[in-house]
Every structure is written in C-alpha cells, then in structure tokens.
C-alpha positions as CSV (number, residue, x, y, z in Angstrom):
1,X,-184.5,33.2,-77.1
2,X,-184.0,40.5,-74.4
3,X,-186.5,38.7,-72.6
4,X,-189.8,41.0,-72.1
5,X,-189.0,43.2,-69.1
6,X,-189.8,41.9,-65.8
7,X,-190.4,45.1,-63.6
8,X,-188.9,48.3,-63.2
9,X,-186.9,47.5,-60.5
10,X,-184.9,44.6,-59.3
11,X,-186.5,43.3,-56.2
12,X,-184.2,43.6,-53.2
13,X,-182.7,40.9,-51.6
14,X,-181.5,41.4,-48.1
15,X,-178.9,39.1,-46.9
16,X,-180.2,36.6,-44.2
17,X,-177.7,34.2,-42.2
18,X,-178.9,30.6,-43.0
19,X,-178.2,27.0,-41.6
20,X,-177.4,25.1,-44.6
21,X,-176.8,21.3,-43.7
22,X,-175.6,18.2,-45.2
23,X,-177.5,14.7,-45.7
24,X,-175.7,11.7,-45.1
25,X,-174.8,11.9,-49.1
26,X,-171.8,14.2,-48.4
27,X,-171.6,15.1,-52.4
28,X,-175.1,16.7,-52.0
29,X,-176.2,20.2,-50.9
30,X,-179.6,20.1,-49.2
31,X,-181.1,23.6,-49.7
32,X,-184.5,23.1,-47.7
33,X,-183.7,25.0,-45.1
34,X,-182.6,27.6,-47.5
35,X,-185.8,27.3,-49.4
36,X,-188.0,27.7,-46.4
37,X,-186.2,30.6,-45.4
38,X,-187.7,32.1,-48.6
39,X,-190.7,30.8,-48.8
40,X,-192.7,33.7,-47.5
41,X,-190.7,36.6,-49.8
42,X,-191.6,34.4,-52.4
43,X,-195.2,34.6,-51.8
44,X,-194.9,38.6,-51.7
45,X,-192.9,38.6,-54.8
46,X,-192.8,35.2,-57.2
47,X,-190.0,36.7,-59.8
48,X,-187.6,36.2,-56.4
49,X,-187.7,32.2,-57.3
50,X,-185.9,33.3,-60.9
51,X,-182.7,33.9,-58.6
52,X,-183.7,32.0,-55.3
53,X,-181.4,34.2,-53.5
54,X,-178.0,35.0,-54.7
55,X,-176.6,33.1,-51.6
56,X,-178.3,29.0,-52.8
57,X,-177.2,30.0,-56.3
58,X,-173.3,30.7,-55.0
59,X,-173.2,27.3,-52.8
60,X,-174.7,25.7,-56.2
61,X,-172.1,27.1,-58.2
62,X,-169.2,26.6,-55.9
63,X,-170.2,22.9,-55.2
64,X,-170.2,22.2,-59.0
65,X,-166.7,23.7,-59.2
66,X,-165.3,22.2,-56.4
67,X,-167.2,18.7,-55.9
68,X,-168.2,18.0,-59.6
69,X,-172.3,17.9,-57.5
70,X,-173.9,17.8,-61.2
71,X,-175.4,13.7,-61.2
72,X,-174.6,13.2,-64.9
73,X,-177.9,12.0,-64.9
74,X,-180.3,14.1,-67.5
75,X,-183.6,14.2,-67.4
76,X,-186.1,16.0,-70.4
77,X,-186.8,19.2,-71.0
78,X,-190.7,18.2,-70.0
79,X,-189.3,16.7,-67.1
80,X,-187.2,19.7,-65.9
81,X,-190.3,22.6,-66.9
82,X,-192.5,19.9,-64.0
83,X,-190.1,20.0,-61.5
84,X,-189.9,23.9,-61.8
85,X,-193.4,24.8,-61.6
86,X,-193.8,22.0,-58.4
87,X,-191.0,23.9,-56.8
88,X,-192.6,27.0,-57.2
89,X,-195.8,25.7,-55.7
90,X,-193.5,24.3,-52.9
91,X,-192.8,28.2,-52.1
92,X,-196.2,29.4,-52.6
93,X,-195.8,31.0,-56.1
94,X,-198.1,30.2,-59.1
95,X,-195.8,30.1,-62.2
96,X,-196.9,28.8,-65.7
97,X,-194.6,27.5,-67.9
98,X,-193.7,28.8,-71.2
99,X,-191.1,26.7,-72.9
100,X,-188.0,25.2,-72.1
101,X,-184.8,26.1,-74.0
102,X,-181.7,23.1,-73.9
103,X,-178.8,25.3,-73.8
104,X,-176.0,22.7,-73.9
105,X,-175.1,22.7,-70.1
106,X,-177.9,23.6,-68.7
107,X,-181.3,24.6,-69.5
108,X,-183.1,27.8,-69.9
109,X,-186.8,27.2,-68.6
110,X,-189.0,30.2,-69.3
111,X,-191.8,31.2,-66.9
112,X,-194.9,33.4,-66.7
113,X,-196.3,35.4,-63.4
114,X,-199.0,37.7,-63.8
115,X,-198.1,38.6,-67.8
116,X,-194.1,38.9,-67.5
117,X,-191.7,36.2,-68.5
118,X,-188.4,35.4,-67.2
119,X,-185.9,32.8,-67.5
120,X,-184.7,30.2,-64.8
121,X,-181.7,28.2,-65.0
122,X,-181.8,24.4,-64.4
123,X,-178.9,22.1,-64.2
124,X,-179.6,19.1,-66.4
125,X,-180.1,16.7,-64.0
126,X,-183.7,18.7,-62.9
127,X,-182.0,19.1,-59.2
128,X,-180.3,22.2,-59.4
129,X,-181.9,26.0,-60.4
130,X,-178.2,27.7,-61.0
131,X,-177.5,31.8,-61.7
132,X,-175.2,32.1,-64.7
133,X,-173.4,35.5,-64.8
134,X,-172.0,35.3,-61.4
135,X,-168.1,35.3,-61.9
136,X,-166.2,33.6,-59.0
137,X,-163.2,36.1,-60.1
138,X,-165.5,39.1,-59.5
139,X,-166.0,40.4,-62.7
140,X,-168.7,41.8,-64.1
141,X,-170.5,40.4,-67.1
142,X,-171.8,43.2,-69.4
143,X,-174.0,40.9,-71.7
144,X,-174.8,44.2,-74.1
145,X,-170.8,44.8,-74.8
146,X,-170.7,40.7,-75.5
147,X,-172.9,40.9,-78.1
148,X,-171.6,44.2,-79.7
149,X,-168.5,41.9,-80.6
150,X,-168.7,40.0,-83.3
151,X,-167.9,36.6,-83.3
152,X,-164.0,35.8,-83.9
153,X,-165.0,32.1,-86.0
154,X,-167.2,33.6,-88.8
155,X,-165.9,32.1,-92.0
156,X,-164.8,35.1,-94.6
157,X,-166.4,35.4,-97.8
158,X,-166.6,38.1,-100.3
159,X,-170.2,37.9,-100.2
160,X,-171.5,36.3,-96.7
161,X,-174.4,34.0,-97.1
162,X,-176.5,35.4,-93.6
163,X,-179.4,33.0,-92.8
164,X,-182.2,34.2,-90.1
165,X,-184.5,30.8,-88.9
166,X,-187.5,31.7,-87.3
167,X,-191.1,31.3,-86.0
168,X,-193.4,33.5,-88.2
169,X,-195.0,34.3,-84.6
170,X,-192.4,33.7,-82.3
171,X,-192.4,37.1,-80.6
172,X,-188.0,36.8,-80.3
173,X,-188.0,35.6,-83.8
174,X,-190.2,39.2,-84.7
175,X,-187.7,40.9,-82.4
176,X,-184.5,39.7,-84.5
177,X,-185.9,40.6,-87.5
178,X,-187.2,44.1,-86.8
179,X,-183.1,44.6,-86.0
180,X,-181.7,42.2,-89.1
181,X,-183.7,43.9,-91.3
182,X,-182.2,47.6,-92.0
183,X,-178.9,45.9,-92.3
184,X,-180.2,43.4,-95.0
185,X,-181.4,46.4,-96.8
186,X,-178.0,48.3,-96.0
187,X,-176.5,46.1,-97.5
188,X,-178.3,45.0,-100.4
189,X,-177.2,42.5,-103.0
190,X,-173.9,42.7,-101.4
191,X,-174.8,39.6,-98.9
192,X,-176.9,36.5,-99.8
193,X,-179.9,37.2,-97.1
194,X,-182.6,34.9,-96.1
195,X,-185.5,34.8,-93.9
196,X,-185.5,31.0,-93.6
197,X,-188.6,29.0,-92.1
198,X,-188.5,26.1,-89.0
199,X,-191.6,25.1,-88.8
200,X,-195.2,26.3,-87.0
201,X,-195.0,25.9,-83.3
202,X,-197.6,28.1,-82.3
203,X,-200.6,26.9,-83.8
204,X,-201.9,26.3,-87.2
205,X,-201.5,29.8,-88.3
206,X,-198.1,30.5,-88.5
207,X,-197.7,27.7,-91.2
208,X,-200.4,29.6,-92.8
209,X,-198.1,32.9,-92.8
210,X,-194.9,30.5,-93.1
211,X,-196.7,29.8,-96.5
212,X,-197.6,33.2,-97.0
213,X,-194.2,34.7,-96.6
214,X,-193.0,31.4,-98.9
215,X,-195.4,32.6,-101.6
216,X,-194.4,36.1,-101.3
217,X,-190.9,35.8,-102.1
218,X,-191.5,33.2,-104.9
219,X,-194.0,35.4,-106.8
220,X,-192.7,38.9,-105.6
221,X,-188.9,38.3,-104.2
222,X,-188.1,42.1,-104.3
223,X,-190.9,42.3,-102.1
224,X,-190.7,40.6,-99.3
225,X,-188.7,42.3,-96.9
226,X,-190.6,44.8,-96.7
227,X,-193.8,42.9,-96.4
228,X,-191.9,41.5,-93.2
229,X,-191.1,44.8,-91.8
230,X,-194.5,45.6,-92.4
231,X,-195.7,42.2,-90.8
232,X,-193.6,42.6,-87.9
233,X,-194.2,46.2,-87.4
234,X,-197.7,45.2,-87.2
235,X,-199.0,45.6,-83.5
236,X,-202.3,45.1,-84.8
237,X,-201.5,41.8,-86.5
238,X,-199.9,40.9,-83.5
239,X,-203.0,41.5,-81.1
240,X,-204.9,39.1,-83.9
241,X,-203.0,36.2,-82.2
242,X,-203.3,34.2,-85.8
243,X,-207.4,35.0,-86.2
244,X,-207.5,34.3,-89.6
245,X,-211.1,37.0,-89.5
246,X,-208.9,39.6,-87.7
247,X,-205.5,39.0,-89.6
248,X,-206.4,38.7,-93.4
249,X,-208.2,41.8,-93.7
250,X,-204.7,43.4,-92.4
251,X,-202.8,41.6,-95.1
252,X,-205.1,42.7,-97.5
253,X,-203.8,46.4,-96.7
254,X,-200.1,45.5,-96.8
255,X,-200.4,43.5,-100.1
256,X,-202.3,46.4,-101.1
257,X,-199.6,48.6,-99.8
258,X,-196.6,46.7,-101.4
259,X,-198.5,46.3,-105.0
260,X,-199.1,42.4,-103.7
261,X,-201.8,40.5,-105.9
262,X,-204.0,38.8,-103.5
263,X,-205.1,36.4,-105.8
264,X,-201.9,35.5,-106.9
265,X,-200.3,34.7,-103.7
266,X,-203.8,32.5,-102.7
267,X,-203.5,30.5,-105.8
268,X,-199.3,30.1,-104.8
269,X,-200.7,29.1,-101.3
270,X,-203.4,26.8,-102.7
271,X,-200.5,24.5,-105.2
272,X,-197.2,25.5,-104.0
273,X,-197.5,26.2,-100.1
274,X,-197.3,22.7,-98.7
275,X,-193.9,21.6,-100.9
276,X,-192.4,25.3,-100.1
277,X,-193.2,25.0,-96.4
278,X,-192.0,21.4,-96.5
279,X,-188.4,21.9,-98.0
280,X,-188.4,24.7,-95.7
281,X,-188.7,22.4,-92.7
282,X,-186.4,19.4,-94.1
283,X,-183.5,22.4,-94.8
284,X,-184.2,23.5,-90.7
285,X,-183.6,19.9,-89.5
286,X,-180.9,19.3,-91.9
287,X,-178.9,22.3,-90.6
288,X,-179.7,21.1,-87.0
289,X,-182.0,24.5,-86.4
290,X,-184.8,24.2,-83.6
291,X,-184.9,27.4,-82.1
292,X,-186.3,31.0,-83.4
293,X,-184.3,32.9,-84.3
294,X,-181.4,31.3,-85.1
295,X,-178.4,33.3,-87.1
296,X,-176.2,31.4,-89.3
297,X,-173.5,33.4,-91.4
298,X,-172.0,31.2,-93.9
299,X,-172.9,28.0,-92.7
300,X,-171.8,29.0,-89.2
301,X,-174.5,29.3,-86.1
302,X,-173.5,32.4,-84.9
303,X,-174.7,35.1,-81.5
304,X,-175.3,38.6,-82.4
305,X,-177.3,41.3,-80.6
306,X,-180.5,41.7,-81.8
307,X,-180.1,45.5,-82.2
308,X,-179.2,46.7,-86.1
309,X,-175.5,48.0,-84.9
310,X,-174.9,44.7,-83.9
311,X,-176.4,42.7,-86.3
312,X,-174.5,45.1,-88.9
313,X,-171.4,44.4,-86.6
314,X,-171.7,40.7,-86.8
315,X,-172.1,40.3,-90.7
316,X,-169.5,43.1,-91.6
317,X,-167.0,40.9,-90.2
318,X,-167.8,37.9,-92.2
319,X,-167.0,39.9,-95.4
320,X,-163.1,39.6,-97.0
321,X,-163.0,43.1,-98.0
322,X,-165.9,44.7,-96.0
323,X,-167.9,47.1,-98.1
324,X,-168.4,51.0,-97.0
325,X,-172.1,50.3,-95.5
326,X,-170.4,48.9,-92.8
327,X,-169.2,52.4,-92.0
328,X,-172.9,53.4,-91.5
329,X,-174.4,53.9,-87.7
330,X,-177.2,52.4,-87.4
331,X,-179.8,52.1,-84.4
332,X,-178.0,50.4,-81.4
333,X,-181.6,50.2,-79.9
334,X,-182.9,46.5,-79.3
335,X,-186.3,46.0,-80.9
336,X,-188.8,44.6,-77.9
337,X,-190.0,41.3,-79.2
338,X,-193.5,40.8,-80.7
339,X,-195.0,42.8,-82.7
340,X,-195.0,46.5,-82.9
341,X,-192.1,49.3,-83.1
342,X,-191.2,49.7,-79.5
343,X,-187.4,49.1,-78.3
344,X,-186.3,47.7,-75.0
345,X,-183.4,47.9,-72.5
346,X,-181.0,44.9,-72.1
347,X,-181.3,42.6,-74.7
348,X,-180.8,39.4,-74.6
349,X,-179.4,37.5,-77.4
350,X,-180.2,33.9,-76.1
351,X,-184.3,34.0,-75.8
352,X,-185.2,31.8,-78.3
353,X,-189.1,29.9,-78.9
C-alpha cells in the first residue's frame, strides 16, 4: 500500500506542443508520437515515466470519459507489471518491478529506479498508464485531508472490534502499525484490537515471525504490543532482512526486555506454530484480505491514514458513545514505512504489499 519518497523535488515538466494522431481505429488514442517526444527526458530522469507527462495522461482520461476507450478486456496483474517494465525499456529507462496492486478499476503497479519506489497507474486492459488525482472540474485533491476523515459507513458499536492484516515484513504493514499502535494502547480494553496475520510473502522468515508474534500473544497476550512496537521500531531488525543469525540474537534482547521466556515461546513455535499460522491464514482468505495492511473496523474494510490522529479519528467514530481518549491529540505525523522510528511527508493510505 505513503509510498517511500521519491526525490526532493518534483521533476519539472515543461509543456511541449505535440502531434497526437489517430489510427484507422477511431476509438483508439495512439500516443507514440507522444511517447517519443519523451523518450530522451526519460532517459535523464526515469521517475518522469510514473506520470508520462501530464498532457498523454489528460487525452487518456478525457477519452475514457468521453468515448468509453477502456477495451473491457483485462489482462493479469503479471501481465500488466511486463508490459510496464517493456515500456519503460521502450523509453530508455531501467525499472524493476516490485508488485502489482489490483485496485478495482485500475491497477497500482509499483516500480523501483535506483532504490526509490513509486507507483504507476494502469488501466486494466494493460494498454493505458492513467494519472488519478487529476479532476476535470479543477479541484484539487488533498489526499492527507481525505484520510483525516473518517469513514461515514463504519458500523457503530459500543466496543469496535478494529482488525489490522499484515505482512510481518511488509515495510507498509510496519508503517501502519507504528501509527495503529498508540491508539490501541489509548484506548485499551475499550476496543477489541488485533494484529491479524495473512500469510508470508516475503520469504520463509516472516512465517517464522508470523509464528513468533502467534506464540507471543498465546503465551504472553499483555505482551505483545509492545513486542510489536519494539519489532517494528527495530531498524536493526529491519537491516537483518529475515537472517535468522542476525535477527534472533535481537529478539533475544526484546524478549529479554519485555520479561519474554525464550524457551517458552520456541517450544509454542515447535507444537503450536503451524495450526496458529494456519487458522491465521484460512481467517485472511475467509474475510477476502490479500493486501498488508488492511484495516477492518467491525467487519467493515475500511481507509484511514496511517498517522495515529487518524487512525484514532477513524476508530473513535465507530464507537456509539465514544469514550474521552478520543479527546486526546495524538501525533498527526505518518510513520515512514519499514522499520525504524522515522516519519514522512505525504502519506499514502493505499500502498499496500
């Protein structure tokens, strides 16, 4: 699902004039001669092909609306992250694909240059890369406002049951719940909070910590929130990458930390991991959950900034009589995603593994 920053500063984009023509299918925009015309800027700066010019991405747009110049046809999401990363080539820039998000009408598909991910936007068809956000009545979206507000079709309840799905490692399932956590604290006993586990899509070792974190709350329930903020805190666990030889010596701090028995939690891991971690991932399917994080406040998937105001903001108003720790301020700061205790600008609340 704030996407790690891209640069400083937006690249500028100068307006060119450009032919664009017509094949002989009239429904059908042919931007080659608007892709050639950026070929070469391209080049200089690859993170230009996440917008491909604001002027393609306004003909796109304005086609769909007026012509309906989306195939119907839809292609996977392997399919789409391919034709991407050939287009890219196309234009001279090297992009490696991280992972492509199906976000009902379109799809998200994540890309790497030189360290720094970014999102482009693909009809689902694979032919057009689109620029959501651009209003055709001129306003401005302010995506950090959106997601201050919470949602208007949370189901009431005198004590909301708040779920969190994640990726033990995915770095925007850390980011959620470095901000999800203070408010589960805040609020204590008054909500019915879970960290609740998808899967392992990273490698072998986040079902190990999946496990882990299983054991944890089975053995020590009290305990393991604040072994997650501890976990996610971590930016040395994080720079492990899921070394077993570099992480467990760290976890052997924290459970020493938290009053944690080793022993007890490997002997919970050795007879009770698999069947926790299983039932873990039959409740994910069951509730239709793929993506980390995903937020669902009582039995509703719900968007909420990934920042602890908003987070607070979002459960507060799934309460009948909201309690006074919904009074408190908390850090409107989004957590950066990973690992570690830095904050970044301009969150997203859509980046998802």
């Amino acid at each position: 699902m704030d996407e790690e920053k891209l640069g400083e500063e937006e690249p500028e984009i100068k307006e060119e004039k450009t032919d664009v023509s017509i094949d002989n299918n009239p429904d059908k925009v042919n931007a080659s001669k608007i892709a050639s015309k950026i070929g070469e800027k391209i080049k200089k700066n690859p993170w230009m092909i996440v917008s491909i010019v604001l002027g393609i991405a306004v003909l796109v747009l304005l086609f769909f609306v007026l012509k309906g110049g989306i195939t119907g046809n839809v292609i996977s999401e392997n399919d789409v992250g391919e034709n991407v990363i050939n287009f890219a080539k196309t234009q001279g820039a090297e992009l490696e694909l991280v992972e492509v998000n199906d976000k009902d009408s379109f799809y998200e598909v994540v890309v790497s240059s030189n360290g720094q991910e970014g999102p482009i936007y693909v009809t689902k068809d694979g032919e057009y890369i689109i620029q959501p956000g651009i209003s055709l009545t001129g306003n401005v979206v302010n995506e950090q406002t959106q997601t201050q507000q919470p949602p208007a079709d949370i189901p009431k309840s005198d004590k909301p049951k708040v779920e969190l799905y994640v990726f033990t490692y995915c770095p925007y399932g850390t980011q959620s719940e470095k901000g999800i956590l203070p408010v589960a604290k805040l609020l204590g006993d008054k909500i019915d909070f879970k960290i609740k586990q998808i899967g392992a899509m990273h490698g072998d070792f986040e079902k190990v910590e999946a496990e882990r974190q299983l054991c944890i709350e089975k053995e020590y329930p009290t305990k393991l929130l604040d072994y997650i903020t501890n976990f996610v805190g971590s930016e040395e666990i994080g720079n492990c990458k899921g070394d077993a030889s570099c992480v467990d010596p760290k976890i052997d701090v924290l459970y020493s930390k938290l009053g944690i028995d080793k022993n007890k939690i490997k002997v919970c891991m050795a007879s009770d991991g698999e069947s926790l971690y299983s039932a873990e991932e039959a409740n994910s399917r069951n509730q239709g959950v793929s993506g980390s994080p995903t937020l669902i406040i009582n039995g509703v998937k719900t968007q909420s900034g990934r920042d602890s105001a908003s987070y607070l903001a979002t459960i507060c108003s799934a309460f009948n009589n909201a309690p006074e720790e919904c009074l408190e301020t908390l850090s409107s700061a989004s957590p950066s995603p990973g690992f570690g205790g830095s904050t970044t600008a301009g969150a997203s609340s859509s980046a998802q593994c």
